[in-house]
N, C-alpha and C positions, 0 to 999 in steps of 0.2 A: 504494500500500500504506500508505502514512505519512497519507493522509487519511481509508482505512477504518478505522485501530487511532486517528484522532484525534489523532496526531502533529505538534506543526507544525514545517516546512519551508521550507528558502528555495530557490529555484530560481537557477540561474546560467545565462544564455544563453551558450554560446561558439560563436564564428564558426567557421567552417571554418578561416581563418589559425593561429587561435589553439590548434586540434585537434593542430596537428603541432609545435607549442613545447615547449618542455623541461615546463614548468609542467604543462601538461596532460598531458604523456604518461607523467610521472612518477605521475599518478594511472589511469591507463588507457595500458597498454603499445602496444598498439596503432589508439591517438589516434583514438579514438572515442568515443560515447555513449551509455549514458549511463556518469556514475560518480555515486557515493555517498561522502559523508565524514560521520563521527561520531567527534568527538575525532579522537584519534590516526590511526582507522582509514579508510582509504580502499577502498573496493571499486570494480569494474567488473563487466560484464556484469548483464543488468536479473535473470536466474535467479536470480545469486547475493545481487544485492539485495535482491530482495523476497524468499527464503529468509531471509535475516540479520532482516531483520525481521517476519516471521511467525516466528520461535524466538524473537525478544524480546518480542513483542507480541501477549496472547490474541484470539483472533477470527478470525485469516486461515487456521490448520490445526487441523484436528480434534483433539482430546484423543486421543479414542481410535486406539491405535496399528495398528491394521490402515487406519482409516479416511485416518490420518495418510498412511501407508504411498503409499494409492491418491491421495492429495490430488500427492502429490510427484510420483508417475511423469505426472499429467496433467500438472503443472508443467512439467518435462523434456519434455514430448511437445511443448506450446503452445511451447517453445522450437526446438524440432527438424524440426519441420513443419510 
């Protein structure tokens, strides 16, 4: 998502060790991947990621609020099944 709105990013590999340390889990409760940090804020789950940044960033959802609407529920769906 941060490379379609032209965003740049730093990618962090974590091993599986390092999935179940304090560090990591403190950014992702149940020590997995991915997570996202901007400033202060830390997310998990990749839905609510790329949501966080398609609200900040024109280009990933539709302007228009019906289309918007249908953009999301396929979101949630590509997540669910």
């Amino acid at each position: 998502a941060l490379e379609e709105v032209g965003q740049p990013y730093q990618v962090r590999l974590v091993s599986f060790k390092a999935m179940n340390e304090p560090a990591h889990l403190a950014l992702h409760p149940f020590g997995q991947i991915p997570t996202y940090e901007e400033g202060d804020l830390a997310l998990f789950e990749s839905g609510a990621i790329v949501f966080h940044i398609a609200e900040r960033h024109a280009g990933l959802l539709p302007d228009d609020a019906n289309a918007r609407a249908r953009a999301i529920s396929w979101m949630f769906a590509a997540l669910n099944t």
